[in-house]
C-alpha positions in Angstrom: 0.0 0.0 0.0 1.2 3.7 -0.7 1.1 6.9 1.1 2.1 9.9 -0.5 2.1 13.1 1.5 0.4 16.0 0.0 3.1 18.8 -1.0 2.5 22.4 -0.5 2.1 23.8 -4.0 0.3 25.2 -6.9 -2.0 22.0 -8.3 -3.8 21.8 -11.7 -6.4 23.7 -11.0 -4.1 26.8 -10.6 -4.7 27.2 -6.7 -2.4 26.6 -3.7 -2.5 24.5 -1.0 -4.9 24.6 1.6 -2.3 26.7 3.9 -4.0 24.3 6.6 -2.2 21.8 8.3 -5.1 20.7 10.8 -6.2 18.4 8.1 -5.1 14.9 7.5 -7.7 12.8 6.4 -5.6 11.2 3.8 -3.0 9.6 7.2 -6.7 8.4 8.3 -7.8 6.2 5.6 -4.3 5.0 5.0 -4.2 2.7 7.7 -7.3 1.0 6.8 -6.8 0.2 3.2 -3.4 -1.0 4.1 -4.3 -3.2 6.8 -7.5 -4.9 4.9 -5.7 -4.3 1.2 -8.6 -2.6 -0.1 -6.2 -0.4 -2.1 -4.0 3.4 -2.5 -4.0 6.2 -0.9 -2.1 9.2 -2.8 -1.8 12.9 -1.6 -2.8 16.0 -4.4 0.7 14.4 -6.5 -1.7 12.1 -8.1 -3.5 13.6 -11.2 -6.5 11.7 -12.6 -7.5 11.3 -15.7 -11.3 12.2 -15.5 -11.8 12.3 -19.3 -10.6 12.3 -22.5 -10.9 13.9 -25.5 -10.4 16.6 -24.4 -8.5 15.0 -21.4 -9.7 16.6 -18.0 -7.2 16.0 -14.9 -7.7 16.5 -11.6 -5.8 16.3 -8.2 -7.4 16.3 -5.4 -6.4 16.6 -1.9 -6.4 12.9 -1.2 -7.3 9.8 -3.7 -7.9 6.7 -2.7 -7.7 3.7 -6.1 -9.2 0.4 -5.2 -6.9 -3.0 -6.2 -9.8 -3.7 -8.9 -8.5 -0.8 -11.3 -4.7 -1.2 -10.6 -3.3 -2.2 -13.9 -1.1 -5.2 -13.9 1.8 -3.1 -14.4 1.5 -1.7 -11.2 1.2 2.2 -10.2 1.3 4.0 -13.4 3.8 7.0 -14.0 2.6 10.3 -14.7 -1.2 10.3 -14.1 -3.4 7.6 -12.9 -6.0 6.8 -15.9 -9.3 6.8 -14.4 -11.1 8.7 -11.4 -10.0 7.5 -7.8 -12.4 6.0 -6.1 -12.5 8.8 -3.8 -11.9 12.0 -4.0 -11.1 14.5 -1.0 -11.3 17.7 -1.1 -9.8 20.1 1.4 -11.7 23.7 1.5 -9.2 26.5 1.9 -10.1 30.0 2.3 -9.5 30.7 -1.0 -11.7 28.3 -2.8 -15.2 29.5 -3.9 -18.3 27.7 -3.0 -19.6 27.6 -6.9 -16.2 25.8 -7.6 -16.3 23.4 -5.0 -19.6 22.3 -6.1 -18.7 22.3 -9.8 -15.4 20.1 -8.3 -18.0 17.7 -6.7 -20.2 16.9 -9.4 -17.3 16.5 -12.4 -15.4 13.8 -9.8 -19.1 12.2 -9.4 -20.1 12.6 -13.4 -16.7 11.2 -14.3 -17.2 7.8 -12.1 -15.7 8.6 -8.1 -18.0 6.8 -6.1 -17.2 9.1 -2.8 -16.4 12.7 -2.5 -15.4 14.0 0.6 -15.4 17.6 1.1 -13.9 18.5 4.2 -14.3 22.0 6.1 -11.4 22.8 8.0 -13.0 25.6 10.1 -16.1 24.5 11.2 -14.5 20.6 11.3 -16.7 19.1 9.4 -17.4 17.2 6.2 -19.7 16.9 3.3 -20.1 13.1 2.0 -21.6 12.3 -1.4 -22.0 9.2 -3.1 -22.3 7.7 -6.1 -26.0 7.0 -5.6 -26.8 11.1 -5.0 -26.8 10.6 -1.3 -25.6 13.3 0.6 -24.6 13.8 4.0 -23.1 16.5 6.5 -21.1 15.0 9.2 -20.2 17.2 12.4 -16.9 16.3 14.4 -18.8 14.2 16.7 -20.2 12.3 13.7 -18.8 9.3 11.9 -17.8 9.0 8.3 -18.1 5.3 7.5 -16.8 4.0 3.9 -19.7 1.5 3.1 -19.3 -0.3 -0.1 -16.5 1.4 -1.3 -14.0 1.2 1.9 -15.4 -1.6 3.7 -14.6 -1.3 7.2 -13.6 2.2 7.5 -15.4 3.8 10.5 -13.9 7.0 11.6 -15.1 10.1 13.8 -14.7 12.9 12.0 -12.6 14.7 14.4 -10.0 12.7 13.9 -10.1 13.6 10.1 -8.2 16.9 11.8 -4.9 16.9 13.7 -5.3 17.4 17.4 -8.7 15.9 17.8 -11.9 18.0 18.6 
C-alpha cells in the first residue's frame, strides 16, 4: 500500500495548498486500506485522468484507487487513468463555494464513487455518493466508507490533527 504526502504547491487547477495543516484525512484512511488491502491512498501528486478527448485531470487533496483498477503493471507513472475511487477535497479560504460544487459533481459525473469535502473551520465534512446521497457529518459524527471502503469507521474529528 502507498502513502504519499500532500506537498504544498500550486495544483492543476491553478490554486495553492490549503495553507491548513489541521487536516489529514488522507494519514486516516491510510491505515485502513493497508491493513485490509482494499487499495492506495495518494496525496494531491496524483493527477486523474477524469476524461478524455479533451483529457480533464484533476488532483485532489487525497485519492484513494481500489486494487480492482490497478493495472497489472503496477502504479502507473505520470497520471493515474481513471477517477479515484474517492476524492477529498480540502476547502481552503481561498476556494469558492460555486467551484467546489462544480469540483464535486465533475469527480461524481466522471465515475468517483465518494467525495469527501472537508471544512477545516467548522471541522466538518460533506459526504456524497455515487447514488446522490448526501450527508453532513459534524466532528462528533462518523464517516463510514460503506461499499466502497469496507470497514472504515472513523469520527470525524479525527479527520483533523489534534482531535476536537
Amino acid at each position: 500500500m502507498s502513502c504519499m504526502k500532500r506537498k504544498t504547491r500550486r495544483n492543476a487547477r491553478g490554486r495553492g495548498s490549503t495553507g491548513c495543516d489541521c487536516c489529514s484525512p488522507g494519514d486516516a484512511v491510510a491505515p485502513v486500506c493497508h491493513r485490509t488491502g482494499l487499495g492506495f491512498v495518494f496525496g494531491e501528486g496524483l493527477g486523474s485522468i477524469l476524461r478524455r478527448n479533451p483529457d480533464t485531470v484533476r488532483r485532489p487533496h487525497v485519492s484513494v484507487v481500489r486494487q480492482e483498477p490497478v493495472p497489472a503493471g503496477g502504479i502507473p507513472d505520470g497520471f493515474w487513468p481513471g477517477p479515484p475511487n474517492v476524492a477529498v477535497e480540502i476547502v481552503s479560504l481561498h476556494d469558492r463555494a460555486e467551484e467546489v460544487h462544480e469540483w464535486v459533481w465533475e469527480y461524481l459525473g466522471a465515475g468517483v464513487r465518494q467525495v469527501w469535502v472537508v471544512w477545516p473551520r467548522s471541522r466538518a465534512v460533506t459526504a456524497y455518493e455515487a447514488g446522490g446521497v448526501i450527508r453532513e457529518l459534524g466532528a462528533e459524527e462518523e464517516r463510514e466508507g460503506g461499499e466502497v471502503l469496507p470497514g472504515f469507521r472513523i469520527p470525524v474529528r479525527e479527520l483533523f490533527t489534534g482531535g476536537a
